[in-house]
Steps between C-alpha positions, in 0.01 A plus 500: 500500500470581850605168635786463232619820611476360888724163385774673349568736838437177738755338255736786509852405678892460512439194242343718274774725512773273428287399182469869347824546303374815331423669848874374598646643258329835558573457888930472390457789241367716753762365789773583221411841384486590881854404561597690182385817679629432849834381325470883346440683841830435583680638213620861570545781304832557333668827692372418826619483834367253675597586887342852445210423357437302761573737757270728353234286415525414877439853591165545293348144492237609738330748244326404147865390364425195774152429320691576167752178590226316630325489131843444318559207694832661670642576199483884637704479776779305291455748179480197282383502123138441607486784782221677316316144477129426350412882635489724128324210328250582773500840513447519091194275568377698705528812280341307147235375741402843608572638115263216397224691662535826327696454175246363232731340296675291816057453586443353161784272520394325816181450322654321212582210688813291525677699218448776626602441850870411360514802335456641875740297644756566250417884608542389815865325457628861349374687722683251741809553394483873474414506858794256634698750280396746677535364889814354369659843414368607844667274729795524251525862621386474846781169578775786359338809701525297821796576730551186594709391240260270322652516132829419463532688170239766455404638138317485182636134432397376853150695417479338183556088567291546852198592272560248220558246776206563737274559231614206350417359824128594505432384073665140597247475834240607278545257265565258747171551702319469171675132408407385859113631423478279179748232534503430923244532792379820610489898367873590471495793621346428844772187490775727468429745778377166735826342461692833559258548855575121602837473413619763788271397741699286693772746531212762621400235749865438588588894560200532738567169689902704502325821622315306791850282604601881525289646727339754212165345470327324756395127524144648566547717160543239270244279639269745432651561140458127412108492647446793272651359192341147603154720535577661141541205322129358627333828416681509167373127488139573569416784297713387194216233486196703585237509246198698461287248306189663279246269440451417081177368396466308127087476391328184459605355144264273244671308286259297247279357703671495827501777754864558687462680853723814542845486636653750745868551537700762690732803376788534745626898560833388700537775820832628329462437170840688408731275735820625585529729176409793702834522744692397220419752316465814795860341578632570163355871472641548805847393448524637158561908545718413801730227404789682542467750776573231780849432321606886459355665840621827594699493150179619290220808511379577859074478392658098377648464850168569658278302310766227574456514844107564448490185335677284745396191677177531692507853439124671430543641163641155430198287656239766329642503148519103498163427619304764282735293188394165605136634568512646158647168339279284676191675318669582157607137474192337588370763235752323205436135615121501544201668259189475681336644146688162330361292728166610518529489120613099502232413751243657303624302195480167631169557710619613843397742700542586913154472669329800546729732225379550175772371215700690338555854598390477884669201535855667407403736741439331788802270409695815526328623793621174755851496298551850637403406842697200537796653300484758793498225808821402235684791535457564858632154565809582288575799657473343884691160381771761282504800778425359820820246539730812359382725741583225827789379335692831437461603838758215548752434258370145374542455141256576235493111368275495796247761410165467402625557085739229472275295717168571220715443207641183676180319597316641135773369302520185633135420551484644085790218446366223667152501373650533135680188594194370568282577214834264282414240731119513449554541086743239509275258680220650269720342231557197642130409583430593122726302384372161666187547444578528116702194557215331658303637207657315294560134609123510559 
């Protein structure tokens, strides 16, 4: 098995590739849905005006409105129908997730299996809509309480279509990530907030190269910034791949007469086991009570000014709140995505146990016992690759496309992508080989 396993990735290449029409068709799905939802991110709002918005926007891009844009692909800065973007389907994962722990009934219906997460998930997509109703209605008041002249028409009417349009907005990228995740390449949800990062890169790289011509930054500056983000990306790299391997041992067997040796195998505990889930989701608690402050400053209650400014760029309140979230995410997902009790429980069924534990019960524990430890290392990592960047970068002005968040979700996402690409490629030369061999099978 070993050795078959060994042919198929020698064998694996561009040939392969051109062979594999199910993975191409998955590959143009995806490509398509994608420019679906950058076509949409340049759509405005009906009632808007353009020039002031983008004066304002101008004028407060520095603060969590910039990190806001950054997630919704632009589409922020040009009040388009998907400003609010992927962020409430989040945010409304988030909260079943953390209702899953406590509510029995929610408990129960995780434990029934694939019916019973759909029942969750359609929780989830109504809960989703409420909360882009919500936001909606927010920046719907906060665009008419600015002074700047955003709405062209303020009222109930312009109130009314800017929620049934934005949270319009947010259902149809929530459907859409979910047709990407079973008919393209990829979770559709990381997708859409990947191709909303990369698609304003270049003009990020452009306005700092603009900023340099101009004497605001110096050459020295954004040297450093690229070695940093160049030093990002490895680190991301490296520990993305890090495994803590526990040994599994599997008893001698006897089987009639004959007397198999034991087999040993390994159980890998990846270093960050919840990816890039955790700044996702700090990002979206973070952005959710304060979508609209940015937009009406100085127009709203003074305690809503302050926490505004609080909560700006590179601020402390602002770097403490988001890494205690993506510390707390970091554990509470690897908590969803990995029993050690389940797994102590399998390897006890089919005869496995780690060398040195007894099965069962003290095997779940010391499972649990290196998960927290790495999970830890996890976090800590997040929080430098996350933090660190933001805090250099903000003392300068560069954009946040170059932070250490768009940089995790960058590298994750595509590293995610590009090994499901190449699990189609192994299955579909899996296929082939079977095939022959049957053929061979049967002119013998």
């Amino acid at each position: 098995m070993a050795s078959a396993a060994e042919q198929l990735a020698a064998n694996l290449n561009f040939s392969a590739f051109s062979k594999a029409e199910e993975l191409k068709k998955r590959i143009w799905f995806t490509l398509g849905a994608l420019l679906v939802y950058r076509l949409g991110t340049y759509i405005p709002l009906p009632g808007i005006n353009i020039e002031a918005l983008t004066q304002a926007f101008q004028q407060q891009s520095q603060g969590i409105l910039g990190m806001f844009n950054m997630f919704a692909g632009g589409a922020v800065e040009r009040m388009a129908i998907f400003a609010l973007g992927i962020m409430p389907y989040i945010s409304a994962a988030i909260i079943l997730q953390l209702m899953t722990a406590v509510v029995p009934t929610l408990e129960q219906l995780k434990k029934e299996g694939e019916q019973g997460r759909k029942v969750i998930n359609q929780y989830t997509r109504y809960l989703t809509v409420v909360l882009a109703a919500f936001q909606s209605y927010g920046i719907a008041v906060g665009l008419e309480g600015s002074s700047a002249g955003i709405v062209s028409d303020p009222g109930w009417f312009f109130r009314f279509t800017a929620v049934i349009t934005l949270t319009g907005g947010t259902v149809f990228l929530m459907w859409l990530g979910e047709q990407i995740t079973a008919r393209g390449i990829g979770n559709g949800i990381s997708l859409i907030i990947f191709a909303g990062i990369v698609a304003n890169i270049p003009s990020a790289i452009a306005g700092t190269l603009e900023l340099g011509r101009q004497g605001a930054i110096s050459t020295a500056v954004i040297l450093g910034i690229v070695a940093l983000a160049i030093a990002v990306i490895m680190a991301i790299v490296f520990v993305e791949r890090a495994q803590r391997r526990l040994l599994i041992q599997y008893p001698k067997r006897q089987i009639g007469n004959r007397m198999f040796q034991g087999d040993s195998s390994h159980l890998p505990l990846k270093l960050n086991t919840a990816g890039v889930i955790p700044p996702i989701f700090a990002s979206s608690l973070l952005l959710l009570p304060i979508t609209v402050a940015q937009f009406s400053a100085g127009q709203g209650p003074e305690w809503l000014t302050a926490v505004t400014a609080l909560l700006g760029r590179g601020q402390p309140l602002y770097l403490f709140i988001y890494a205690a979230l993506i510390v707390f995410f970091a554990f509470f997902y690897t908590a969803i995505v990995f029993n050690p009790k389940d797994t102590a429980d399998q390897l006890k069924k089919h005869g496995g146990f780690i060398p040195g534990i007894r099965p069962g019960q003290r095997t779940a524990d010391y499972i649990d016992h290196v998960l927290t430890r790495i999970t830890t290392v996890g976090a800590a990592y997040l929080v430098l690759v996350c933090l660190l960047p933001e805090m250099l970068i903000s003392q300068v002005g560069i954009p946040f496309y170059f932070g250490g968040t768009s940089l995790l979700i960058v590298v994750n996402v595509t590293m995610d992508t590009v090994q499901q690409v190449q699990g189609h490629l192994l299955a579909h030369q899996y296929e082939g080989l079977v095939k022959k061999s049957k053929l061979k099978g049967r002119r013998r």
